[in-house]
C-alpha positions in Angstrom: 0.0 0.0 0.0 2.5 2.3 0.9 4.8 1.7 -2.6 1.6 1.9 -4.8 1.0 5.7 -2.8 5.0 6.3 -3.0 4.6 5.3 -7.0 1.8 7.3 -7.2 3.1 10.4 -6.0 6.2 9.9 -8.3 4.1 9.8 -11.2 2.1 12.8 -10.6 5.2 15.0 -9.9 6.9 13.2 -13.4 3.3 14.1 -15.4 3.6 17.8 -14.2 7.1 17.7 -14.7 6.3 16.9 -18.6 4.0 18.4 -19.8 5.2 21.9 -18.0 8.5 21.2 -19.4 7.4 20.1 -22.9 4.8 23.1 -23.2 7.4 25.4 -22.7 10.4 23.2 -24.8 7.9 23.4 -28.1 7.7 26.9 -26.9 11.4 27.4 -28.1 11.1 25.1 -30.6 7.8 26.3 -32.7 10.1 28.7 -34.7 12.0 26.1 -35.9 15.3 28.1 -34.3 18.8 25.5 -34.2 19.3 27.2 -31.6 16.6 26.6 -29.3 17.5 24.3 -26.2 16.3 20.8 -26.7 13.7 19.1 -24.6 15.8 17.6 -21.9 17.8 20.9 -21.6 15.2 22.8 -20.2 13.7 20.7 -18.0 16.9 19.5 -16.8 18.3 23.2 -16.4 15.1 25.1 -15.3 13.4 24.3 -12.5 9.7 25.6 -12.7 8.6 27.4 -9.2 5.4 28.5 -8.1 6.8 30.6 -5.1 9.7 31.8 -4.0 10.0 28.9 -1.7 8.7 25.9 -3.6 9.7 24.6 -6.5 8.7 22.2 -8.9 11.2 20.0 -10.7 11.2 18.7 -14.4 11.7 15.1 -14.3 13.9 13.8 -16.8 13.8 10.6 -19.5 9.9 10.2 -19.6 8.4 8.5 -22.4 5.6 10.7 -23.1 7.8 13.7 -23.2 8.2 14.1 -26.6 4.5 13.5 -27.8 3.6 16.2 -24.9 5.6 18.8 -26.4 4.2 18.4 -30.1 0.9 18.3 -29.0 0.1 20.1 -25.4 -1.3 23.8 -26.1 -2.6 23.9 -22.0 -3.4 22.6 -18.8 -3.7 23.0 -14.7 -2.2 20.4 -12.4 -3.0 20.3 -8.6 -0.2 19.2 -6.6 0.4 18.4 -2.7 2.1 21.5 -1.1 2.9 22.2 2.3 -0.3 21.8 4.6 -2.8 21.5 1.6 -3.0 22.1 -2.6 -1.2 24.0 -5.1 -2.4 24.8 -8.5 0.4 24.9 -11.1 -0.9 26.2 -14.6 0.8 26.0 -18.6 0.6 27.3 -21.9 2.1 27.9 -25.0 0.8 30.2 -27.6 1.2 33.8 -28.9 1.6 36.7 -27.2 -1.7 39.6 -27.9 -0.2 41.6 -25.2 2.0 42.4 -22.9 3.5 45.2 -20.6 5.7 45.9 -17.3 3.0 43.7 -15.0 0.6 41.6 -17.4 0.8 39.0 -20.3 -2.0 37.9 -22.0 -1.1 34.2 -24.4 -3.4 33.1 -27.4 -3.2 29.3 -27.5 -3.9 28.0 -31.2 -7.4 26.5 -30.0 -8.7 29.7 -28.8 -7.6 29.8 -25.3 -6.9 33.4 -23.8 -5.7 33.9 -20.6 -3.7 36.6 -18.6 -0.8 35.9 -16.7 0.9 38.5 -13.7 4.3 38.9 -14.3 6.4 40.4 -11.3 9.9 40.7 -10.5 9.9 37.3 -9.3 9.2 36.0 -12.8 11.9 34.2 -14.9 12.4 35.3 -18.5 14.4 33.2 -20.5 15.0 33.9 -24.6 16.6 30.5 -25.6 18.6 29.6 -23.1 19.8 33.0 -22.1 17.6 35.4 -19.2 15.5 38.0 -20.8 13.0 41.0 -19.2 9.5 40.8 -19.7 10.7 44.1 -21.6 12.1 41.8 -24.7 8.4 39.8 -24.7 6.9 41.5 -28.6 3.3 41.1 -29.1 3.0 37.9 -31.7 5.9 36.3 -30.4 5.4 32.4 -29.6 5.8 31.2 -25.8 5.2 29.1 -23.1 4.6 30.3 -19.7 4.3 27.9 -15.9 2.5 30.1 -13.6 0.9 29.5 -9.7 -2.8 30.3 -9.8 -4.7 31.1 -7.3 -8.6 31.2 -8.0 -9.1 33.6 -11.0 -5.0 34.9 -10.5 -2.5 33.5 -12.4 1.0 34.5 -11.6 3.6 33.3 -14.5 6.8 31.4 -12.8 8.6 31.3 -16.1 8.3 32.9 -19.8 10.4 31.2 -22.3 10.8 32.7 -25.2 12.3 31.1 -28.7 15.6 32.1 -29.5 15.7 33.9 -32.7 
């Protein structure tokens, strides 16, 4: 009983792990850029946080990885945190606006949603950190954010290379 929960709770970190890591890996690669990091770069090299004091590690060598980043556009995961849930959020699309504090992302099925972006928020252009500042209107993304009810906070932008 207590390895089938252990497995369990392995798997559900892995499956967030994924598909946060291979939203924001087709992210960088939808332009087609050589060089874009590859799949098992970013989630190896970027942890995904949804506070300043929990974070949320991409788990490497997962089978599914690959179809995840071809085909996930978005999705909410609730996790166990610290005394109760946590509600991690990702997306990849285009950008229809952005400025100092907000980002709103287009997914290619329709999906709008607006993401707060604070100091706190990681900004990566390829593999190199950005501002929210170098974020154009039209570019393609893919954003892990904390939400909280209606608020969702982005973690981390990334941002094709090129």
């Amino acid at each position: 009983m207590r390895r089938a929960t252990a497995a369990r709770m392995v798997a559900v970190a892995g499956v967030v792990g994924v598909v946060a890591g291979g939203l924001a890996t087709t992210a960088l690669a939808d332009r087609g850029s050589p060089a874009a990091p590859s799949l098992s770069a970013v989630a190896d090299t970027a942890p995904m946080a949804v506070s300043a004091s929990s974070a949320i590690e991409a788990s490497s060598g997962h089978p599914y990885r690959a179809w995840l980043a071809r085909r996930g556009l978005h999705g909410e995961f609730v996790t166990h945190s610290d005394g109760g849930y946590r509600t991690i959020g990702a997306q990849r699309g285009t950008v229809s606006a952005v400025s100092g504090s907000s980002l709103t992302i287009r997914s290619d099925d329709g999906y709008t949603v607006s993401y707060t972006v604070t100091d706190e928020t990681i900004v990566r252009h390829g593999r190199d950190r950005a501002k929210i500042s170098d974020v154009k209107v039209g570019d393609t993304v893919g954003v892990v954010a904390g939400v909280d009810g209606s608020t969702r906070s982005a973690v981390r932008l990334f941002v094709p290379a090129g």
